[in-house]
C-alpha positions in Angstrom: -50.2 -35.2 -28.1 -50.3 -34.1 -32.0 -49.0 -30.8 -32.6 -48.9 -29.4 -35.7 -46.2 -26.2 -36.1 -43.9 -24.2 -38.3 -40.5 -25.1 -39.6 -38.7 -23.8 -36.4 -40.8 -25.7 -33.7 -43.4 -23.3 -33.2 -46.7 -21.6 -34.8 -49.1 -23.6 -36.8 -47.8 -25.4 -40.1 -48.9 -24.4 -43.6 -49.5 -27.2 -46.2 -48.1 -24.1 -48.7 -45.0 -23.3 -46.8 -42.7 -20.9 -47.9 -38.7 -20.0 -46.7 -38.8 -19.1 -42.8 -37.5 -15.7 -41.8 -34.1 -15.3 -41.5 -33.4 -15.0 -37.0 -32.1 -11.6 -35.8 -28.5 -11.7 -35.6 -27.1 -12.8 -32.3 -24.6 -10.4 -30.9 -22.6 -12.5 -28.2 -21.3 -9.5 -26.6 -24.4 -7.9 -25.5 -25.3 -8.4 -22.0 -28.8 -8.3 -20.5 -29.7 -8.2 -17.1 -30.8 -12.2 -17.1 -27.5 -13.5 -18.3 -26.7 -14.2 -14.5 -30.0 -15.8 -13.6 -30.3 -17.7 -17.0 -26.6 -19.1 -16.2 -27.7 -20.3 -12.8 -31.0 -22.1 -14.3 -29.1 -23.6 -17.2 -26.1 -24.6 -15.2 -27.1 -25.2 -11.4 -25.9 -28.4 -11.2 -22.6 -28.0 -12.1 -22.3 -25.1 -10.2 -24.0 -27.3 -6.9 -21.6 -30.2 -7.8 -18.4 -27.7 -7.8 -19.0 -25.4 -5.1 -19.9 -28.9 -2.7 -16.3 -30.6 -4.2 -14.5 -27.6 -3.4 -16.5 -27.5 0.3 -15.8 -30.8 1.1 -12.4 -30.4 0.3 -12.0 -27.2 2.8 -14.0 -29.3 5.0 -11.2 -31.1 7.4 -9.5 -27.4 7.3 -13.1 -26.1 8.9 -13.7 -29.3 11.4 -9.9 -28.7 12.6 -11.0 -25.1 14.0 -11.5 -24.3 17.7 -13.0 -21.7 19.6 -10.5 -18.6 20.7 -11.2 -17.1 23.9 -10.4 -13.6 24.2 -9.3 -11.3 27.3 -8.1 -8.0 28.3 -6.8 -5.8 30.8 -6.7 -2.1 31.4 -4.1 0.1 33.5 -3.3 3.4 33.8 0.3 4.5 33.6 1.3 7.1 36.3 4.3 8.9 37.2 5.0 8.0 40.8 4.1 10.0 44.1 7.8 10.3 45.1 8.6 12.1 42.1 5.9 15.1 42.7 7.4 15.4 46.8 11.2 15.8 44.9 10.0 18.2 42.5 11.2 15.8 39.5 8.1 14.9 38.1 8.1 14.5 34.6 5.2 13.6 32.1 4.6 9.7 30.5 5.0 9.0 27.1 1.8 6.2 26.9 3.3 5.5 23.1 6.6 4.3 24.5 5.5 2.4 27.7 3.2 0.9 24.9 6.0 -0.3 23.1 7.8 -1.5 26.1 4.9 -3.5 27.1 4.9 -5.5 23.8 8.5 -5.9 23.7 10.6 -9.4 22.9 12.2 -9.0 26.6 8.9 -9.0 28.4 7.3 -11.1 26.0 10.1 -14.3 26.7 9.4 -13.7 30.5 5.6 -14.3 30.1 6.3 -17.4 27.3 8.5 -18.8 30.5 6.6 -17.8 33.3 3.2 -19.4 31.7 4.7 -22.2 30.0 3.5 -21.2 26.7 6.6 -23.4 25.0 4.9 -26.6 25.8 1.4 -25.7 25.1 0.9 -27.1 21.7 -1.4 -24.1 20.4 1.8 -21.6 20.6 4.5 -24.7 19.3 4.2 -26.3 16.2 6.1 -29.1 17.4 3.4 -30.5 20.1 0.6 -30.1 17.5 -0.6 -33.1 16.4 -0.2 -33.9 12.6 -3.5 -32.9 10.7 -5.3 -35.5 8.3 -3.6 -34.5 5.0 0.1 -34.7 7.2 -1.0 -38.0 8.1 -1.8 -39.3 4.8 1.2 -38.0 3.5 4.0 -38.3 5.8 6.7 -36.1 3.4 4.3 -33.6 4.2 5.3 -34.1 7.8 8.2 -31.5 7.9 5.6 -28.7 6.3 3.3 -29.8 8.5 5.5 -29.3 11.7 8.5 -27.2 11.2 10.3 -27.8 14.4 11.4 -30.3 17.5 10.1 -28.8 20.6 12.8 -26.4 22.3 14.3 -25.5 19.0 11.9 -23.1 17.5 11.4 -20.4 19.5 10.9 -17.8 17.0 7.6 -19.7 15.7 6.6 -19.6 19.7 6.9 -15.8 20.2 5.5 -15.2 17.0 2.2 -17.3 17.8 2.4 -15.6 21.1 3.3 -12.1 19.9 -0.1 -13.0 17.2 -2.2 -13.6 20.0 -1.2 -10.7 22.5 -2.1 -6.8 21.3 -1.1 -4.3 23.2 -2.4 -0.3 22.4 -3.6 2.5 23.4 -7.6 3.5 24.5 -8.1 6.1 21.7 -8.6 9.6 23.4 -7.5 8.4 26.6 -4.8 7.8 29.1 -5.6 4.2 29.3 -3.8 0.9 28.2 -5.2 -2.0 27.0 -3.5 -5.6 27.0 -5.7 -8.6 25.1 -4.7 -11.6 25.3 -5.8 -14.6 23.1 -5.9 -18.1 23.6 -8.4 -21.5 23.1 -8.1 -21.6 27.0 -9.8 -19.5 28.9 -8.1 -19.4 31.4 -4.7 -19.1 30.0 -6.7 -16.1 27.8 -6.9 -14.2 31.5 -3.8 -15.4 32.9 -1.7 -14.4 29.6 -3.7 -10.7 29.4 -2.8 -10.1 33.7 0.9 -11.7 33.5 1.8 -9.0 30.8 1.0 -6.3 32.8 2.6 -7.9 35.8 5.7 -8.7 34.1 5.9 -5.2 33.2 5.7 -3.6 35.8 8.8 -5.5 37.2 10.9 -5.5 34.7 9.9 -1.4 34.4 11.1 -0.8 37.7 13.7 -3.5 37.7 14.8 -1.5 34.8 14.7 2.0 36.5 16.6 0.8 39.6 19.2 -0.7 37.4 19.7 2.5 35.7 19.5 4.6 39.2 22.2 2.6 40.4 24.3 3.1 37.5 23.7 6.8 37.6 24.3 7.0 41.3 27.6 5.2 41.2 28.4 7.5 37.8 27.6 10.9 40.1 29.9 9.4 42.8 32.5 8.8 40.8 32.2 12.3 39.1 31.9 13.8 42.8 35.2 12.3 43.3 37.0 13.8 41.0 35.4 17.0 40.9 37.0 17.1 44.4 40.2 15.9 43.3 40.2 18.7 40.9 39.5 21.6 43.5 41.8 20.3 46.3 44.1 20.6 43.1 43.3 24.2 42.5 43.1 25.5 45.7 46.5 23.9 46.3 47.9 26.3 43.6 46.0 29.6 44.4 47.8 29.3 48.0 51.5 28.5 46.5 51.1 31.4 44.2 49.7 34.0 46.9 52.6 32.9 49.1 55.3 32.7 46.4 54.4 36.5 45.2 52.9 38.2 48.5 50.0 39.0 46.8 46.5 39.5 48.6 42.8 39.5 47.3 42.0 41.7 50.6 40.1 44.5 50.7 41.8 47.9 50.0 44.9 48.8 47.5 48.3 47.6 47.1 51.6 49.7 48.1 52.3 49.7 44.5 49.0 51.8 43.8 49.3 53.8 46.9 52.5 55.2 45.5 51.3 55.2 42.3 48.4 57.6 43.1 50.5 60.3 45.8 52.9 60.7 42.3 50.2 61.2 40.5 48.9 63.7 42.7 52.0 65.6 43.3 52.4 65.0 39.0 48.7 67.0 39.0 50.0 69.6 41.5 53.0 70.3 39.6 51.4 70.7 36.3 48.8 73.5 38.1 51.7 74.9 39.4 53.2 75.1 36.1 50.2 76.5 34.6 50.2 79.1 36.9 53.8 80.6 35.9 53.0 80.0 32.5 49.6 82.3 32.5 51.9 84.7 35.0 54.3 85.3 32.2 52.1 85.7 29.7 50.3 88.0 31.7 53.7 90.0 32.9 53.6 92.7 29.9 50.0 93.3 29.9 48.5 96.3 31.5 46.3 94.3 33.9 48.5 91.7 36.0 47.2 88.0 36.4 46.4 86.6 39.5 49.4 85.4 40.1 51.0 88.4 39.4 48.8 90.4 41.3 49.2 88.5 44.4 53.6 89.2 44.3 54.9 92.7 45.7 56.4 92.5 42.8 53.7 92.8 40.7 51.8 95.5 43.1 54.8 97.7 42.8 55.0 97.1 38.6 51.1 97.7 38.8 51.9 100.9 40.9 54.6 102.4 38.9 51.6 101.7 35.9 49.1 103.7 37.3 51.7 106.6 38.0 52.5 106.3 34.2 48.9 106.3 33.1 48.5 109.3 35.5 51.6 111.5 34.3 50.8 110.8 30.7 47.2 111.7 30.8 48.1 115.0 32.7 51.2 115.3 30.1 48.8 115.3 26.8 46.3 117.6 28.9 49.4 120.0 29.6 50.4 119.8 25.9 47.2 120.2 24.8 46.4 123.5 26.7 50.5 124.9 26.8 52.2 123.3 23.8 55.0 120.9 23.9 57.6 123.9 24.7 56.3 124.8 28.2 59.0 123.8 30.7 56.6 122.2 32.9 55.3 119.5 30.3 59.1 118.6 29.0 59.5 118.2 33.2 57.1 115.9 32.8 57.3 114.3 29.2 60.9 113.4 31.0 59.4 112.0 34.1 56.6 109.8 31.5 59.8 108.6 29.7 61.2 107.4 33.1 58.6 105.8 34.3 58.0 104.3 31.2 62.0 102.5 31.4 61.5 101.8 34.5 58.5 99.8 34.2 59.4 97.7 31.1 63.1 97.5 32.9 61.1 95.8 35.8 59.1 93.7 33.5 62.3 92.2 31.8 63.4 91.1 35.1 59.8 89.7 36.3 59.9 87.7 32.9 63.8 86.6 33.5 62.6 85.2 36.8 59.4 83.4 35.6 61.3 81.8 33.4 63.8 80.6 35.2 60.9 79.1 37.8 59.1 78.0 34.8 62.5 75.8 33.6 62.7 74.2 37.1 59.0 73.6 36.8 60.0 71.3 34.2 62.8 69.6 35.7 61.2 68.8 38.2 57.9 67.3 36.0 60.5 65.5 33.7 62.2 63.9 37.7 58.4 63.2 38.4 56.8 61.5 35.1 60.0 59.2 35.6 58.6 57.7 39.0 55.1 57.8 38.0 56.4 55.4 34.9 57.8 53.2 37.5 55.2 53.0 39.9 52.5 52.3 37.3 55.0 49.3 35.9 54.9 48.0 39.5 51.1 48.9 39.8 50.8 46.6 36.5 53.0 43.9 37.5 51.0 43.6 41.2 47.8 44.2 39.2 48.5 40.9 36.9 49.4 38.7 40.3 46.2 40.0 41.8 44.6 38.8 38.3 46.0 35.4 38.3 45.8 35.2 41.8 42.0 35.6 41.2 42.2 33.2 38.4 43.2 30.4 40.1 40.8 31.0 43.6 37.5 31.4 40.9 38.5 27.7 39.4 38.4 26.5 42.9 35.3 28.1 43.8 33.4 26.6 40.4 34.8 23.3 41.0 33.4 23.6 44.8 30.0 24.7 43.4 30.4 21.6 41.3 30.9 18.9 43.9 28.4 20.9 45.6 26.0 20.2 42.9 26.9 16.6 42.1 26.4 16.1 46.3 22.8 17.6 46.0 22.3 15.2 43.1 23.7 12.4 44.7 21.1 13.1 47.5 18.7 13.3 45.5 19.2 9.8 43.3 19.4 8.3 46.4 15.9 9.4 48.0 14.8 7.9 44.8 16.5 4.8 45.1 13.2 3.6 46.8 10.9 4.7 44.6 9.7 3.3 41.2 9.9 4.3 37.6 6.1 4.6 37.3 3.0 3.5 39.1 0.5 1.5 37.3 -2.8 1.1 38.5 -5.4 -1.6 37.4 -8.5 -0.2 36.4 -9.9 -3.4 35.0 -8.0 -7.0 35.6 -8.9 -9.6 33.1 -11.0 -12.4 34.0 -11.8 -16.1 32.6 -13.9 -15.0 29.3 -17.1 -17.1 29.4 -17.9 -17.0 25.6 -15.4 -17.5 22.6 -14.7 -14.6 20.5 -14.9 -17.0 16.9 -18.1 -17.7 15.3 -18.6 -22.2 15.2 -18.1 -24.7 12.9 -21.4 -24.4 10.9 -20.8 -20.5 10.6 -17.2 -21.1 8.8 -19.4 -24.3 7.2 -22.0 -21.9 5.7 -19.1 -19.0 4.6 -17.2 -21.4 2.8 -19.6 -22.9 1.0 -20.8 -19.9 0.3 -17.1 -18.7 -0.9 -17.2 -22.0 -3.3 -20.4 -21.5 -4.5 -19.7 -17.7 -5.9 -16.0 -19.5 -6.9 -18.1 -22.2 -8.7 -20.5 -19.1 -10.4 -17.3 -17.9 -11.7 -15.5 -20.9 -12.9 -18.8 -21.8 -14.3 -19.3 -18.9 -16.2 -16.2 -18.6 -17.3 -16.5 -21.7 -18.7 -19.8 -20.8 -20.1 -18.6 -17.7 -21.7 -15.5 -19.2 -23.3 -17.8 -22.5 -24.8 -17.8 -22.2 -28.3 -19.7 -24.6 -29.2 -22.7 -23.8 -31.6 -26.0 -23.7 -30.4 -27.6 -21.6 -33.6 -26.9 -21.1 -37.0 -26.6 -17.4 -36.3 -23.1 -18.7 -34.6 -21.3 -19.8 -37.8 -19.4 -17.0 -39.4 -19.0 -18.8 -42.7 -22.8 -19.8 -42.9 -23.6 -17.4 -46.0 -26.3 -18.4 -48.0 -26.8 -21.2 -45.1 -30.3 -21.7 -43.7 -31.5 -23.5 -40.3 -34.9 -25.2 -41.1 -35.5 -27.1 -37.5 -34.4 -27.7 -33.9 -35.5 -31.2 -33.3 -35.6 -31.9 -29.7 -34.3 -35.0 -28.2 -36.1 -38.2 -28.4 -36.7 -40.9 -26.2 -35.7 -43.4 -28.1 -34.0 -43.4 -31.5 -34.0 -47.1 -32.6 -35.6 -47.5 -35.8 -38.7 -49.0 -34.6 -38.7 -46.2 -32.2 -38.5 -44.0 -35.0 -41.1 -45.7 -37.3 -43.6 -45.2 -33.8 -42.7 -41.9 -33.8 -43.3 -40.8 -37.1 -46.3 -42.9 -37.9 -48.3 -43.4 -34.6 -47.4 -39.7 -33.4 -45.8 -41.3 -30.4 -43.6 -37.7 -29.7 -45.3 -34.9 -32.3 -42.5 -32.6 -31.2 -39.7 -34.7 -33.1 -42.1 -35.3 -35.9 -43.5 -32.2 -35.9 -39.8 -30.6 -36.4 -38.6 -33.4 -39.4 -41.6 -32.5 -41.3 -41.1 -28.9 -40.6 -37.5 -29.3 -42.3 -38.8 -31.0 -45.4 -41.5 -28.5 -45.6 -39.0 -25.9 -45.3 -36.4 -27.2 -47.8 -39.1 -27.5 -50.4 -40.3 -24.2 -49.9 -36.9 -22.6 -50.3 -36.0 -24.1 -53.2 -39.6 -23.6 -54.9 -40.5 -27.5 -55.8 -39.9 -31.2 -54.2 -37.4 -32.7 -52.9 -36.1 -35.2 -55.9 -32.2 -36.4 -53.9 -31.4 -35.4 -50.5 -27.9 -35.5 -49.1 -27.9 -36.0 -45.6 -24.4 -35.6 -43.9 -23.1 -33.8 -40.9 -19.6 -32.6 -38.9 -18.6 -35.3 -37.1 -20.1 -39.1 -36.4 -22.5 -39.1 -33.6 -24.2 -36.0 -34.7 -27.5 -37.8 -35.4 -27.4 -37.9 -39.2 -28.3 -41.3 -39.8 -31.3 -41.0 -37.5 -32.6 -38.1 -39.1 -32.3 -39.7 -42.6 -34.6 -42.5 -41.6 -36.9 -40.1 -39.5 -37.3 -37.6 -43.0 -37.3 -41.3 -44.7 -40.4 -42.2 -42.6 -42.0 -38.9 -43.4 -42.2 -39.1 -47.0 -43.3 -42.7 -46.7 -46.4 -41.2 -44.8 -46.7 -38.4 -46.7 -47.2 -41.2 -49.3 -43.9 -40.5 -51.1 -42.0 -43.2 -52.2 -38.3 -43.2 -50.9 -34.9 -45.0 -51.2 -32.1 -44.5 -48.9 -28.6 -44.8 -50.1 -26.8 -46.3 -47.2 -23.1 -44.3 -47.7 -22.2 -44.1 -44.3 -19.9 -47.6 -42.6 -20.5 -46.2 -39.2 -21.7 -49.4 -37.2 -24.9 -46.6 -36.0 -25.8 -46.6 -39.7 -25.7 -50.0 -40.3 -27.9 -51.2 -37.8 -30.5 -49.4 -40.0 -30.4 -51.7 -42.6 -32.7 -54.6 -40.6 -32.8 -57.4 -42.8 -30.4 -56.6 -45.5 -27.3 -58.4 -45.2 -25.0 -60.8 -47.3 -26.4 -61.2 -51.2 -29.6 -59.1 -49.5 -27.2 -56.0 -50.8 -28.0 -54.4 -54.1 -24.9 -54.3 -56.1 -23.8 -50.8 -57.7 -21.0 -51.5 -58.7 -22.1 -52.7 -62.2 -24.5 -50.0 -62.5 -27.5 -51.5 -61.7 -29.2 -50.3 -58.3 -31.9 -52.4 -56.6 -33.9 -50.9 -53.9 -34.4 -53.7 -51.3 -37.2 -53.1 -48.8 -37.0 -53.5 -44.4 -39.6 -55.8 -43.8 -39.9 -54.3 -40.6 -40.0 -50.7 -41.2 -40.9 -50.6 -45.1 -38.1 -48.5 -46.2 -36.2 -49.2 -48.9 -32.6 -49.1 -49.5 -29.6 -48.9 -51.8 -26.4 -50.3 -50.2 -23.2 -49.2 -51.9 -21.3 -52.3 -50.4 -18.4 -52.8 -53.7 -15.1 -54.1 -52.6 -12.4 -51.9 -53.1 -14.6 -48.1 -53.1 -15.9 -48.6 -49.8 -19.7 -47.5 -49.0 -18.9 -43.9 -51.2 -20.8 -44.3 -54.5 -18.7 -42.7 -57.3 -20.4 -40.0 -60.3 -21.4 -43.2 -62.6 -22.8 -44.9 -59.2 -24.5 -41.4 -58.4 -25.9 -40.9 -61.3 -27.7 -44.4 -62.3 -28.8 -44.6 -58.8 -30.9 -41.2 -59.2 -31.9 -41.9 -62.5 -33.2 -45.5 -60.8 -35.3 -43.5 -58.4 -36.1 -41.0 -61.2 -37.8 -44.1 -63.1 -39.6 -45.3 -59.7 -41.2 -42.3 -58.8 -39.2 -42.1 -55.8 -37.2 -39.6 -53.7 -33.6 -40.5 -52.9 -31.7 -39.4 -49.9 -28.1 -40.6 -49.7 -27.2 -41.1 -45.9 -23.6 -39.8 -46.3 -20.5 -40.1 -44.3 -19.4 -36.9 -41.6 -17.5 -34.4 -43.7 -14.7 -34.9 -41.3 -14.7 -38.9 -41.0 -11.2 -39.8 -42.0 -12.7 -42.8 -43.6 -14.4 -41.5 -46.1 -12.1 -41.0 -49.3 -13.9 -37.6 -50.9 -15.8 -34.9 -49.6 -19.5 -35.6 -49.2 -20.9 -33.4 -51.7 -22.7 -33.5 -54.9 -25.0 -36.6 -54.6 -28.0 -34.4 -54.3 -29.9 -31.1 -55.4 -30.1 -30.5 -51.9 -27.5 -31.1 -48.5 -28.8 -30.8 -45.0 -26.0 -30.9 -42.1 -27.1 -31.8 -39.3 -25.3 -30.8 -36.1 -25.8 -32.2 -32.5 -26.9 -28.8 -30.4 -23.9 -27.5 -28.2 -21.6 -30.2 -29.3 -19.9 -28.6 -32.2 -17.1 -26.2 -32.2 -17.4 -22.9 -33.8 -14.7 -23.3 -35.8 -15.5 -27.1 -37.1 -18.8 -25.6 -38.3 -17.5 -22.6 -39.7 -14.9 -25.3 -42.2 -17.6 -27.7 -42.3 -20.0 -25.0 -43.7 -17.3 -23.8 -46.0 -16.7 -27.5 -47.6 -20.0 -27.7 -48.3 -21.3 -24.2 -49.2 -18.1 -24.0 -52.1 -20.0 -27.1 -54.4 -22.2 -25.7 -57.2 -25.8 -26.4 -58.0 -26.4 -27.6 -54.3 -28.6 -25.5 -51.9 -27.4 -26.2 -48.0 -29.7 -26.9 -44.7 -28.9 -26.6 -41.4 -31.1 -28.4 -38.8 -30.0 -28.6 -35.2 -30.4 -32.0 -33.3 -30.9 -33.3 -30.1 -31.9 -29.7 -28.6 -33.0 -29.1 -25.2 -35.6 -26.6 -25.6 -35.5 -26.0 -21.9 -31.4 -25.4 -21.8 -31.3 -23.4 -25.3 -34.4 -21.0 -24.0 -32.0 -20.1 -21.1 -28.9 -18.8 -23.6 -30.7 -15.9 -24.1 -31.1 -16.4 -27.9 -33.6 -14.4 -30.0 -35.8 -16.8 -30.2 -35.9 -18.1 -26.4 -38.9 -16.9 -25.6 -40.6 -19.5 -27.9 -38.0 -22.4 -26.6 -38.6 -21.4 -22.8 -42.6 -21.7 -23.9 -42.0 -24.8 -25.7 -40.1 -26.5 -22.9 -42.5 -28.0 -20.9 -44.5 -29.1 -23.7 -41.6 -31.1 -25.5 -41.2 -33.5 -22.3 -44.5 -34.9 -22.1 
């Protein structure tokens, strides 16, 4: 199949070609929405290849797994019947009998009671060493951390792992689980739980009743001690000082209150002489004073006085002063009126001398009532202490009292237990495991290796910096790509002489004329010298020299190739030129010997002592050779970085092409390979990629990949 097609593999060629367009810059940030999908097409191998390495090596891991059995038990936690009849009910906290339930203490009993030390799934030292233990017997002591018997924290942790223990959310229920690779031991581990806890819970509770009974006893005791003690002293202190706590009042107060009663009588008493003396010279006697012949006859002799005067200022007022009968009786006024303060002096003298024994006798009194009340107090303070000492004996007999009702009561509980726990579903032998199989885990991890293998994969992918485009090179400047030549099938040099001539793969040929076309078009005439070089050996230079070789020859253009390049690859070019068959240059006279079996000619540059590098006199007199012969010279030149070669390749022609092998170059090799060659004057450079897989390079995502991925299937056949 002859296709005919433009410089960059594609479209229809024109026998008047002109520059290509320069590719839309490649921005290898941007991400489209087929980067993933392109990544998996271009790289699915890779990524089928790691993923199943990393598989089979988490494969023993996944055939080692058993099947884990699963059971559970729920109870309800009650407080007991006994407490409810004894009125000391109280409520249950579920969150602490939780915690007891999964506590070390209970959880050793079950480890002993089941065995669960010598079961190898709970002991690390009954396991049998795995594969990789085996193979590497250092790895022994990782492997198995313990003797049997002497690791018993690694047995109640893998027992402690495999029991949970909680709380039914929104309900008064418990649930124990219980897991295990045996069934049966699944069941028995979930029920032995519960029974272990409910003896060691009222094992527990007993133990503590016991210890609080025989605390209450021994209180009791000495409560009693205590109140046979006080008692003891309230009866020596009522018998040392007489004193009683009966009912009624003391001598000392009885004598107490008849002084203060004859103390109240006296001061009435008093009182009454007082307001009887103060009443004495007043017209109008007191009570007192009325009550006393004494006073009757003083109020008498008033009246008489009151009488006589009155008739006395009547007499004067009608007779005068000077009539004998009122002076009779201004006389008898004045007498009367003597008489009756005469009498009144002598009423006063006695009141006050009744008064002034008043008061002796009050001052005898207040003396004996100051004595009785400091007996009063003293008998009052004995009744106090007295008092004192029988309340302390009455609180300590209300104590022992107390600690004997609690004593009673502690030991009607003896019998009972702490709480009652009732079964409301027992766990039975599961019948189905709760872990998915073999090929489950199989199928995860693979699928956990192949999104692992994605990543690596395209991590990979995304730091390769190798070029794949000329749009990759940072340094490319004036640089243009003319072709991306696809692989061929075969790349000998009668291979290549098929190719070219007999059409035997028009995608390769297609792509080398392409190039030429496109050089020639860029730099507006024919090609006269070509230099053909690349980055590195292996990049396919060689090969492409012969295959644009080829093409001129069947374009009908005459062409010599200077054989510069002592790669053993290069040499086995030159078919039938060997020994004295080798022009010689070094004396300036180049002879073009001719393949017999491909009909190229060549110009070996084989001088001892410069090695296959022709120098500027060489250069020179070769070109002006071809000049003379009508022919076109391209000078198959070393890799710019072959540490052979003794100068840089440039200069031997009006135009270089650097060929680089697709996504085999660095980015940074091309970048100083690009700068050797783009800093010589009077050169223009070519880029042609080699070796590309059309199929691969469509799925990059490049500009032009829609052409490639079109292309692809085309360029196989």
């Amino acid at each position: 199949m002859n296709v005919n097609r433009g410089p960059h593999g594609f479209g229809p060629a024109s026998t008047n070609a002109k520059s290509p367009p320069e590719l839309a810059p490649l921005d290898e940030l941007e991400i489209d929405v087929g980067v993933f999908t392109r990544l998996l097409r271009r790289r699915y191998l890779a990524i089928l290849a790691l993923a199943g390495l990393m598989t089979l090596a988490a494969l023993p891991s996944i055939l080692s797994l058993k099947s884990m059995f699963s059971a559970s038990t729920q109870i309800m936690i009650l407080p007991p019947a006994e407490q409810s009849l004894l009125g000391t009910e109280h409520e249950v906290s579920l969150s602490q009998e939780v915690q007891r339930i999964a506590s070390r203490e209970n959880l050793d009993v079950v480890i002993d009671r089941l065995g669960l030390s010598d079961v190898p799934e709970f002991n690390p030292a009954h396991r049998e060493p795995s594969w990789l233990a085996r193979q590497f017997p250092t790895l022994r002591r990782v492997d198995m951390p313990g003797e049997a018997g002497s690791n018993r924290d690694a047995v109640v942790e893998s027992v402690s792992a495999a029991r949970a223990v909680y709380q039914v959310a929104g309900t008064p229920v418990v649930e124990v689980r219980f897991s295990s690779e045996d069934p049966a031991l699944a069941a028995a581990g979930a029920n032995t739980t519960i029974e272990v806890y409910r003896e060691h819970r009222n094992a527990k509770f007993q133990e503590r009743m016991k210890s609080a009974l025989s605390w209450l006893t021994d209180r009791r005791a000495a409560s009693a001690a205590l109140y046979e003690q006080a008692q003891q002293e309230a009866d020596t202190f009522q018998a040392t000082h007489e004193v009683s706590t009966a009912g009624g009042p003391d001598a000392a107060s009885v004598i107490l209150t008849s002084l203060t009663e004859q103390q109240t009588d006296l001061q009435a008493r008093r009182s009454s002489v007082l307001e009887a003396l103060a009443a004495v010279a007043t017209e109008e006697p007191s009570e007192l004073g009325g009550r006393s012949p004494e006073a009757t006859e003083l109020q008498g002799l008033r009246r008489q006085f009151e009488t006589k005067r009155n008739r006395l200022n009547e007499l004067t007022a009608t007779y005068g002063s000077e009539y004998p009968a009122v002076v009779t009786l201004s006389n008898e006024v004045e007498s009367l009126r003597d008489e009756i303060n005469s009498r009144i002096a002598v009423r006063e003298e006695a009141l006050t001398l009744r008064l002034e024994a008043l008061d002796r006798e009050m001052e005898r009194l207040d003396l004996r009532v100051d004595e009785a009340k400091g007996k009063a107090a003293d008998e009052s303070s004995k009744v106090a202490e007295l008092t004192t000492l029988q309340d302390r004996a009455g609180e300590l007999m209300d104590e022992v009292k107390g600690l004997d009702e609690q004593i009673d009561m502690l030991s009607a509980s003896m019998s009972a237990n702490a709480v009652e726990v009732e079964t409301l579903v027992p766990a039975t032998v599961p019948r189905w495991p709760i872990t998915r199989g073999k090929r489950f885990y199989l199928m995860m991890t693979f699928a956990v290796c192949l999104a692992g293998a994605v990543t690596i994969v395209g991590l990979w992918d995304l730091i390769n910096d190798r070029v794949r485009t000329v749009q990759q090179i940072k340094t490319a400047g004036s640089l243009l790509q003319v072709g991306m030549v696809p692989v061929a099938r075969r790349r000998t040099l009668k291979s290549l002489h098929q190719i070219i001539r007999n059409g035997t793969d028009s995608f390769f040929a297609d792509e080398v004329r392409n190039a030429l076309r496109a050089m020639e078009a860029d730099a507006d005439g024919p090609i006269r010298s070509l230099m053909v070089t690349s980055a590195g050996r292996g990049e396919g230079a060689s090969t492409l020299s012969r295959a644009l070789a080829l093409t001129l020859e069947a374009d009908g253009r005459k062409t010599f190739i200077v054989q510069c390049d002592a790669g053993a690859k290069a040499r086995q070019f030159g078919i039938g030129l060997r020994g004295s068959d080798h022009a010689r240059v070094g004396a300036y006279k180049p002879v073009a010997k001719l393949a017999p079996d491909t009909g190229l000619s060549y110009i070996m540059c084989d001088r001892p002592g410069t090695g296959f590098f022709p120098n500027d006199d060489e250069t020179l007199a070769i070109k002006r050779y071809a000049e003379l012969a009508g022919a076109v010279v391209i000078f198959d030149a070393p890799a710019v970085l072959a540490r052979s070669s003794g100068r840089l390749p440039s200069g031997l022609g009006d135009r270089t092409l650097l060929v680089m092998r697709w996504n085999s170059v660095p980015r940074k090799t091309a970048d100083m390979v690009v700068a050797r060659l783009d800093s010589s004057d009077g050169e223009r450079l070519f880029v042609i990629m080699n070796a590309v897989n059309y199929r691969k390079h469509a799925l990059y995502g490049v500009p032009d990949a829609a052409s490639f991925r079109a292309l692809a299937p085309l360029s196989t056949t």
